[in-house]
Structures are given as C-alpha cells and as structure tokens.
N, C-alpha and C positions, 0 to 999 in steps of 0.2 A: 504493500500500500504506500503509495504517495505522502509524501509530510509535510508538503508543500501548501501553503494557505496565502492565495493569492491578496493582496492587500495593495490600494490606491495612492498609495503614497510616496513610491520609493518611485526615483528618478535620479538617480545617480547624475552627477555633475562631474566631470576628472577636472581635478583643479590638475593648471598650468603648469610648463617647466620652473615658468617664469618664476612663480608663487613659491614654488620650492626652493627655487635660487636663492629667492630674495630671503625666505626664513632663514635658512642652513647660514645666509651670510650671518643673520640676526639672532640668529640662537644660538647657534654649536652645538653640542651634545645637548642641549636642550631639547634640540628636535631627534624625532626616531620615525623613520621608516620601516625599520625592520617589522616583519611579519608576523610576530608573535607580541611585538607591542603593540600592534595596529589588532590582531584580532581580541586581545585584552580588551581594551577600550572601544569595542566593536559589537561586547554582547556584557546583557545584563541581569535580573533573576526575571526576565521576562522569559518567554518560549518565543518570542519573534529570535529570527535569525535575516541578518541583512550584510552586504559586502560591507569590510569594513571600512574606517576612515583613510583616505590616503595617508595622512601623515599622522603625528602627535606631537603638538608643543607640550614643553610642561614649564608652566609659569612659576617664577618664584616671587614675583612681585605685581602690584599694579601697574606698573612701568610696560612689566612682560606684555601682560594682557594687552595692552593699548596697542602697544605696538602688532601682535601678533593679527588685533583684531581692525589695526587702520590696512596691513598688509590685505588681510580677507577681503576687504569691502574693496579696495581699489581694483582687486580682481574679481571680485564676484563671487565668491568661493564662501560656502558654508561652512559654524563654526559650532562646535557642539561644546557645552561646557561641560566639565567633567568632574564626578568628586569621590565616591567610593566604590560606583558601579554599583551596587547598590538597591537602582531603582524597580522595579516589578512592571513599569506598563509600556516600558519600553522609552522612554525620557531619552537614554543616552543613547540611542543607537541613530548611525550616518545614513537615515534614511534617503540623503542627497548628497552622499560622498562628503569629502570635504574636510574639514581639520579638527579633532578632538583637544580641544584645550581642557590639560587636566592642572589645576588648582591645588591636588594634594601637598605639593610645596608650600605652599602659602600656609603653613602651621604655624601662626607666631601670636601666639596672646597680646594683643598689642598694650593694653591697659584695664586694668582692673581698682574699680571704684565702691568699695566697700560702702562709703558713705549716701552715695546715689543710687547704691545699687545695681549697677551696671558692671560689663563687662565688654570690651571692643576687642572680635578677632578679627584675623582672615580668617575666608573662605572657607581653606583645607581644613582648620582645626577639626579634631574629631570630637566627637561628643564625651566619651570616658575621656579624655586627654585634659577636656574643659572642668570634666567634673575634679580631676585629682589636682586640678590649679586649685580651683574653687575652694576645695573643704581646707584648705590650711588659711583660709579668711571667714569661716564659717557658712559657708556661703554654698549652693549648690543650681545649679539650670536644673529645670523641673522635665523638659520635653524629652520623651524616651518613645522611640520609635522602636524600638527594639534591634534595629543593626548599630553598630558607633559605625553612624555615618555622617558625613560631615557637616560644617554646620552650615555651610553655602548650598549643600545640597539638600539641607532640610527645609531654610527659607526658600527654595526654589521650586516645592515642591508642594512645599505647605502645610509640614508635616505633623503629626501629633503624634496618639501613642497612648502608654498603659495610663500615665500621668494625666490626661486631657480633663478628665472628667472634675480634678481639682483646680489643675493649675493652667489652663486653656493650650489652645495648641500654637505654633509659629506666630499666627497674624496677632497674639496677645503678648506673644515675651519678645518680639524685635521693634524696638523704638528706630533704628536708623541703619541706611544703606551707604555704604559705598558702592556703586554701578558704573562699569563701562559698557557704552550705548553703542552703536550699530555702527555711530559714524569713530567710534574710538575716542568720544570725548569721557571726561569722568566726572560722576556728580555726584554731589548727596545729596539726599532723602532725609527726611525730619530731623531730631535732634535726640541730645542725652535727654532733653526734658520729658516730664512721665505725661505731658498731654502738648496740644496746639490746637492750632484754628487755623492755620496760615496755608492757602491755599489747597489747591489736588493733596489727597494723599497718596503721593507716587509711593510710597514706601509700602501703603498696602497693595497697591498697583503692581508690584514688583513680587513681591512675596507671593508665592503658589503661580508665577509666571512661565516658570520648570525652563527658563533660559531661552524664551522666545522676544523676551522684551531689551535685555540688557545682559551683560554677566557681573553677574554680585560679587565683590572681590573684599570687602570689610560687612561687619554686621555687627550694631552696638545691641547687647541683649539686656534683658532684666533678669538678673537673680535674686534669688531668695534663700532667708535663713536655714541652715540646717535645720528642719526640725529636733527640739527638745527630745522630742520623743518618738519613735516607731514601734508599730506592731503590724503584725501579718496574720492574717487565719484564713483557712479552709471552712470550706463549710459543703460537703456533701448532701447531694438530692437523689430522690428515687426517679425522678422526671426533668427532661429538662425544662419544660414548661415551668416548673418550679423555681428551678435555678433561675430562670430569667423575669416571673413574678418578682422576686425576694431583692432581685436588681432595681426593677421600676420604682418596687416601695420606697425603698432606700432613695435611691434621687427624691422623689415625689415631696416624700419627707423633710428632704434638706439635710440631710445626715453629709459633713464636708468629709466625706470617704475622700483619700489620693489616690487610690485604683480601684477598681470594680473587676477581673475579668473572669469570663463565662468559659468553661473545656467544657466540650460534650465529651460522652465518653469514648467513643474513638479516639481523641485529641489523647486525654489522661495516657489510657492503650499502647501510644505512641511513645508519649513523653515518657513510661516508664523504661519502656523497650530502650528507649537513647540514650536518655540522663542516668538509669538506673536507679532509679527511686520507685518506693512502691505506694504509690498513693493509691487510692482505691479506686476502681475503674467506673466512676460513674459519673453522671453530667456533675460538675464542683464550681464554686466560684470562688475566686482566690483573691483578697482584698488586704487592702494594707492603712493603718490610719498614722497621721501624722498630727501631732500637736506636742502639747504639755500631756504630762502623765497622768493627770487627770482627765484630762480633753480627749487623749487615749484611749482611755477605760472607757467614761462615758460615749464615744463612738461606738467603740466596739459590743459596748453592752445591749446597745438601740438596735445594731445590726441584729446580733443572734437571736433576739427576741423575735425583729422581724423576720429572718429566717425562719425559725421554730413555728412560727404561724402557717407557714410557708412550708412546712413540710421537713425543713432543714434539720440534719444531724451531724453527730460525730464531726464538733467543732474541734477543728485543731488550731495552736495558737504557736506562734515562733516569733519570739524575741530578741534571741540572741541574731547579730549581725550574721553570722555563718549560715545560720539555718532560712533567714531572709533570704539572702541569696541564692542558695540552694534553690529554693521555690521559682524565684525569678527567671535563672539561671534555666531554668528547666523548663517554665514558662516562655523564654522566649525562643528556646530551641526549640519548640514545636513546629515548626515550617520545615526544619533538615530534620527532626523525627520523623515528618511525613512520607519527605520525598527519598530519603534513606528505608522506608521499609517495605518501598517495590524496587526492586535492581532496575534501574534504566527508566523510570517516571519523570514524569514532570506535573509541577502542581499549576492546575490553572485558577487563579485568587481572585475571590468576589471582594466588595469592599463598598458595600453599599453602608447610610447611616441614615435611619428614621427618627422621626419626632419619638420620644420614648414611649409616648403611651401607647404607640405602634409597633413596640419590639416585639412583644410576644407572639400574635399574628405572625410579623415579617417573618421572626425566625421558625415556627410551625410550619408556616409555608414551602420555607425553603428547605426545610430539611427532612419536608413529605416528600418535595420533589427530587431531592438527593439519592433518598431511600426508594423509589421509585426505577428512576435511571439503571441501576444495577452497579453505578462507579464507584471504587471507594473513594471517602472523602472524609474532612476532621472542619469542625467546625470550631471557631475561639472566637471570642470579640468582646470588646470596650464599651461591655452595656451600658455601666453607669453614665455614657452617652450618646447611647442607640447606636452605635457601632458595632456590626460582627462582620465577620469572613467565612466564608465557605469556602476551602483547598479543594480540589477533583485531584485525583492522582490517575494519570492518562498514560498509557501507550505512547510517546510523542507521534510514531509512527503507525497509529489509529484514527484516518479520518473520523470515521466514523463517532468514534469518543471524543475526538477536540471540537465535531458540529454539537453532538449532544450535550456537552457544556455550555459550549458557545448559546444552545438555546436555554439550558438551567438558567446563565449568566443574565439571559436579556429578559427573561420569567422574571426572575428576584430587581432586575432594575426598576423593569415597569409597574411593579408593584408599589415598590419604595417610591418612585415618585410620584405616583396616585397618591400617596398619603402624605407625602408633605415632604419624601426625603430628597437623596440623593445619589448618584450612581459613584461617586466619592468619596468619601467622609476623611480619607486622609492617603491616599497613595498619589495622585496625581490624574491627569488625562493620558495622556504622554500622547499613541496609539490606540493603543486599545478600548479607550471609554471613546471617540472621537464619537461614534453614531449615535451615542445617548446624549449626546449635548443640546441639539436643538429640541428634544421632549422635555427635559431639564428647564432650558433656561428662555426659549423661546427666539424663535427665529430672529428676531430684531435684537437681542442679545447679543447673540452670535454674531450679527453684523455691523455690534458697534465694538463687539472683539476685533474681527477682521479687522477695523478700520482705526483702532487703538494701533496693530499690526504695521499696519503700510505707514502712519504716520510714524511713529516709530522705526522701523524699521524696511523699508520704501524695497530695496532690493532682495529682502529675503533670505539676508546671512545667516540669521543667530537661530540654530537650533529650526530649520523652516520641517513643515510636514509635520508637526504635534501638536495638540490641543485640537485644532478643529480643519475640518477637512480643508484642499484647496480646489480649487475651481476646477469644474469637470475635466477642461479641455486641459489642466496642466497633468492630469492623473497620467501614470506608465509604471509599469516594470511592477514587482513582483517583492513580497516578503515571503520565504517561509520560515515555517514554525519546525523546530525539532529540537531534539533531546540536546540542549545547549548546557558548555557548561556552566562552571557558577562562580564568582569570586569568594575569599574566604568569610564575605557578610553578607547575614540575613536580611531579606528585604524589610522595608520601611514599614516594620509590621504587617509585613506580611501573614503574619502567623502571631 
C-alpha cells in the first residue's frame, strides 16, 4: 500500500546558486548543506514527510537572523524558522524548499528581573534550561508543554500545557517581542510593563503566528514565585465519564488547581509499560496544587471530596519532590509510550479544546468513535480547561487507517466547534488543521489573515504554505505521510 497522502501545499522553490554564495560568504560553518543536517531540520513529530530544506543557517544572534533573512527576500527564497523540531502539525517542515533558520544558538538569558518579574531571552533558550536559571531567584515560568522546547518556538506556536489551567498559556506570560520582519528590519512589540493601551497589539499578533508573520528572536516573559508549597494526587475512577465529571466540578467550583490531567486507561497501560510504574490501569486524573501549606491542604481536600461524589477512589498523594516527578515524568512520556508499543507506528494527535461544560459529551463522543474504528488509541488531556487529545496508532503505511482517522479527526472537530470550541487548543495550525479554519473562524476571518499576510509579508518568504491554504491556482506537488523519524523531544503536548 501507498503512504503517500497527497496535500496542496508543497511547491518547492530551489533557491539560487547565487543565495548560496552569498550565505556560505556570510556565514561559514554557520551554514550546512550537508544531507543529514538538511533532512534533521526537514521533519518533525508530525507524519507529513516533504523534500527537505536546501540549506541550514544556524543563527547565533539577531544580527545572524537579519542578515540571513534580508539575503532571503532579495532573492525570493523561503525561510522556515526553526527551534527544537518539536512541532506535531507540521510548522517546521520546507513545504516551498528554501532555508531553515535554526535559532537553537540563540541560548543566552539575557536578563533576569526579580523585582518586575520578568525575565528576557533569546529565542533558542529551552524551557528546563529557563526553569534551573529561575529557581536560584525563587522564581519559576509556569508554561509546560511537555517537550523542553524552546521558548521562541512556544511563542510561535502558542503554546500551553499541563500548567494552563492555573497559570494561562503563551498569549498570558509574554509581555514583549523582539521580531525580525520579512523585509529584515527589527522591532519591538510592547514592553516590560504588566499592561498598555498604546496602539495594535502586535505582540499578541505575533504570538501563535508559528513564523509566518516575523521570526521572534528575544521574548520578555512573566514569572512567578516558587510556590511555598506542592502536592500531587491520583485519584482513580471506574469510568471515565467520571474522571472527567470530577474535572468540570472542580473548574466550575473555582478550586485554583495548577494541573488537572485526565489518562484513560489505555494511556495509564502505556505509561506503565514505558516508565515502569504500576499505577492502576484505569481512567485516573492526576492533579497537582500549588500554594501555602494550608492553601494546599484546603485545595486538595475540596478536590477528593469532589471526587468521592464522583465516584473517585484510592486517592494517592506524593509530596516528596522525587515522587512529583516521577508522576510527571511519566505523564509526559505518554506520547513515546504510545508510539513505542506498536514497532513501526505512528500517532496521528487530535487536539481539539471545548467550552468545559462541553467536555464530557466531547470526550464520550470521541472515544465511542475510537472504540468503534477498531485503531488503537490513548486518550490524555488538560481538562481543567477543556483540552484533550486522542493518539490513533497507525500502520504509517495503511491508507486505509491514516483516511479513517483523518475522518475520526474531522468527526471530533466539527463537533467541538458546534459547541463553542476549537480545532486547536494548543499545538498550532501549521498543515494539518488548515481545512478546519474557515468553519472555525469564518470566511472573512481568514481573509483579513491572508491580508495581515501580504501586508506583512508581500513576497511570501517566512514560513509560506501554513496556517491557511493558498490560492487554488498556486496549489502543486505532493506531501507524503510515513513512518518519519523523530527528534529526541516530545511534541508540544502532544501527549
């Protein structure tokens, strides 16, 4: 069988001798041609597979960027920004040929402001890298997507995580941009200060723009105090119907949980089999509070009650820093638990997010139709704010199972936005959501995107062919989809 899943958007461009020239003069070992850095930076935990980019700068400053991206534009030539590979919906890949600028160099804490709360890096920085600055000033970034991926590629994307539910996602913890524009100018976006009124907010404009509008090369962020206090508990159900009642309550309530998250019990199944832990294989939700130690207590005593009503038992509680992370640890490996326990799978990730009072439905729904299809699949998600994920584990080389998801996928969308959601809630567009956008957001949406697009960006360098389709007549050539590898990080919660 065929693996090949023909898609509208790839039109390869060969950038020029010229373009090469002129980097190789301007870069040195900066630049890589060679074939195994070009097909790195060519694929990502999506299942699209596409030719990769011709070349790879790798920037270690904003200087880099400007330059590599005033080179691009004089020649026409597409620029894909790059940060941990990372992404699941296909973001980074060279859908129009063209130069992969990767940003991982750009690691440098630039300042850290305990008193305002703030913190200014590059780009590259990775998210654990930021956290173990952090705690020697008491301090820690709250947004956990579950890969340490970078934090240029989290504002770019727009990303959230197990955290969201307390402490918001991207568009609430970045006050300010550094951005280089299409034509290689560089600007900022807002300020250290914790509000404004002064004009566009290009800063939210830019944030979840996944590298079509600018490439983000500084990010001032908002952090926050250690918490005093942590705890963690389990809490098992016989249903998952249950499990995700005992979620809603909880939001509904105002209980300031810092995580909520839901396994069914496939997922648990998984995660034992990987991490080697024996939690009890049944739908669980695994929550964690943050305060003072009484603010603690009383969270977590609000929950198990609510729970208990709800069916909940066999509350287990972990204190200690080790056995926290152990759970976490385990919890976020569930996406390579998945896809590690068919040899040669690949998971294709839903990532839809409803108004809450609509989760239980949503996820009934979807996981009738799961059970139905005959695919395995693990279900995890961010209910405490209407976030889940459904994984399908696929044949890559089984049309037949990548059409039948593909119709699970577009079931659970158009559902979610009948009630009020979204076919996002936190991975991105990139490719793959492109056909749900205009049900989403409504045709005239889409065409004051486009048109954000061309002023912006007139010729079509930065990252062209993601978010939302292009005009019929520029559609050619071909994506397929197969058993692609992976780099050594989990996608953006993916899992």
């Amino acid at each position: 069988m065929s693996a090949a899943y023909h898609h509208p958007e790839v039109a390869s461009r060969p950038i020029s001798d010229a373009l090469l020239a002129e980097l190789r003069a301007a870069f040195g070992p900066q630049l890589s041609t060679a074939p195994a850095v070009r097909e790195q930076h060519g694929q990502d935990e999506s299942s699209f597979i596409v030719p990769p980019p011709a070349a790879v700068v790798f920037a270690q400053s904003t200087a880099d960027v400007v330059t590599a991206v005033r080179r691009a534009a004089w020649h026409r030539a597409p620029v894909i920004p790059f940060g941990a590979g990372s992404s699941i919906e296909g973001q980074i890949l060279a859908v129009h040929g063209g130069i992969s600028l990767d940003l991982g160099r750009m690691d440098c804490i630039l300042s850290v402001n305990p008193e305002d709360m703030t913190v200014t890096v590059q780009a590259g920085v990775r998210r654990l890298q930021l956290n173990e600055a952090l705690k020697r000033d008491g301090f820690f970034f709250p947004v956990d997507p579950g890969a340490d991926a970078t934090i240029g590629g989290m504002t770019a994307t727009r990303a959230s995580g197990t955290t969201a539910v307390r402490y918001g996602t991207m568009r609430d913890n970045v006050l300010a941009l550094e951005v280089v524009t299409a034509t290689g100018e560089v600007i900022r976006t807002g300020t250290r200060a914790k509000k404004s009124s002064a004009g566009y907010d290009l800063t939210r404009l830019m944030i979840g723009s996944e590298g079509t509008l600018g490439v983000v090369t500084e990010i001032t962020l908002r952090i926050h105090p250690l918490p005093e206090a942590v705890s963690a508990a389990i809490c098992y159900f016989d249903t998952l119907d249950a499990a995700v009642r005992t979620s809603i309550a909880v939001t509904q309530l105002g209980v300031p949980i810092a995580r909520c998250e839901l396994l069914d019990a496939n997922t648990v199944r998984l995660v034992n089999r990987h991490s080697h832990t024996d939690l009890r294989e049944s739908p669980m939700l695994l929550m964690e509070f943050h305060g003072s130690p009484d603010g603690v207590r009383e969270q977590a005593e609000a929950v198990e009650q609510i729970a208990r009503e709800e069916g909940g038992n066999a509350f287990e509680w972990a204190t200690h820093p080790e056995d926290r992370t152990r759970l976490w640890t385990a919890r976020h490996h569930a996406y390579f638990a998945g896809i590690q326990s068919i040899p040669g799978c690949r998971a294709i990730t839903t990532d839809v997010c409803v108004p809450v009072s609509q989760l239980a439905r949503a996820v009934a729904d979807a996981v009738d139709d799961a059970n139905g299809s005959g695919i395995p699949y693990f279900l995890v998600g961010h209910v405490g704010d209407g976030n889940f994920h459904i994984d399908y584990l696929i044949d890559p080389r089984d049309d037949a199972q990548r059409a039948c998801c593909e119709r699970l996928n577009e079931a659970l969308v158009e559902r979610a936005i009948a009630v009020g959601g979204t076919c996002s809630g936190e991975h991105g567009i990139g490719l793959h959501k492109m056909r749900f956008l205009d049900a989403e957001t409504g045709a005239g949406a889409v065409d004051m995107m486009r048109a954000i697009k061309r002023a912006l960006d007139p010729d079509d360098i930065l990252n062209p062919g993601k978010i939302f389709s292009r005009p019929a007549a520029a559609h050619a050539g071909s994506i397929c989809i197969g058993n692609v590898g992976s780099d050594a990080h989990s996608p953006s919660e993916a899992s």
